[in-house]
N, C-alpha and C positions, 0 to 999 in steps of 0.2 A: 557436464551436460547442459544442454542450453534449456533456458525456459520455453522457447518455442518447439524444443520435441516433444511429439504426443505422448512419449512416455515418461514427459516431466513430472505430469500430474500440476501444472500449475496452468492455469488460463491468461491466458495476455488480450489486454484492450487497449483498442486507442481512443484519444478522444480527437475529433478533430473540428476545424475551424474553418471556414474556406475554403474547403476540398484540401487543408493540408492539417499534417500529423501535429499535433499540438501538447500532448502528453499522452502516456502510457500505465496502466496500472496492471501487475500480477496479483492473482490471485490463486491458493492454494485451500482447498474443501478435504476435510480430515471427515470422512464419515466414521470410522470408528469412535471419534470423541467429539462430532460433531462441535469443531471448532475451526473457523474460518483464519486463513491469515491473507494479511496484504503483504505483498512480496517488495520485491523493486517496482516503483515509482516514479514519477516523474513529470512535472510541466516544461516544458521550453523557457529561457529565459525571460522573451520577449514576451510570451504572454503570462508569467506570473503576476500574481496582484487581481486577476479577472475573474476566482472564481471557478476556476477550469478540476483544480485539484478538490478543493469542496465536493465540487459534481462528480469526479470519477470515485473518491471515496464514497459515496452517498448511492453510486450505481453498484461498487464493489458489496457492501452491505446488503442490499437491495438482492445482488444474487446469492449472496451465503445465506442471508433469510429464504430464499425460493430455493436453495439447495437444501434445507431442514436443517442448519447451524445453528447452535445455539448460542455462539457468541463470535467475536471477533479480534486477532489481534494485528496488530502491527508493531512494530519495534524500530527504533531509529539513537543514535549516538548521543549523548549527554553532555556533549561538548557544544564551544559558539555555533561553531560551523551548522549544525543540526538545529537549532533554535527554530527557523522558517519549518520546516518538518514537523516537529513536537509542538507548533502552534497551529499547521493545518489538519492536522492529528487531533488537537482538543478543539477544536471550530469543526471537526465532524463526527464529534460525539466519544474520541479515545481517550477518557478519565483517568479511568484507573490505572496508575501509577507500580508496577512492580519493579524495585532496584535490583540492578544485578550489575555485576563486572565482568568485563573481558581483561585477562591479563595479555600480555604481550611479550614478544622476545625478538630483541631486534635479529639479526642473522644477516 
């Protein structure tokens, strides 16, 4: 199912720059346990580095707090490649640290 069907349950934003699409963030509002997640995300290459991603996380939070969420997560890989992620992740407030594993099977 795509995140843009209405009966995703997930909200999609863009952010934009110049009349063009600049990045994207998903978000998903759990009112049963009032706990907010950031979905897939996104800046464009060209404008990483500006601040873009900060802003749309800082907007995401912004509406989990106006939706009555009580907290918020996001999740992202623990490998290099995720490094840029799990540092715009802690430069907009996602501390708390829970480890977990994904195993895998190639096929």
């Amino acid at each position: 199912m795509s995140l843009l069907a209405p009966e995703s349950g997930w909200e999609v934003y863009v952010a934009e720059g110049a009349g063009t699409v600049v990045g994207f963030v998903a978000i998903q509002l759990n009112h049963e346990t009032q706990v907010g997640e950031i979905g897939l995300n996104a800046v464009h290459p060209q404008h990483a580095g500006k601040g873009i991603g900060t802003r749309m996380y800082d907007f995401a939070v912004s509406r989990m707090t106006e939706a009555g969420m009580q907290a918020a997560t996001v999740a992202t890989g623990g490998d290099a490649s995720h490094a840029p992620a799990r540092r715009a992740y802690e430069k907009a407030g996602f501390t708390v640290h829970i480890p977990s594993v994904w195993l895998c099977r190639k096929l």
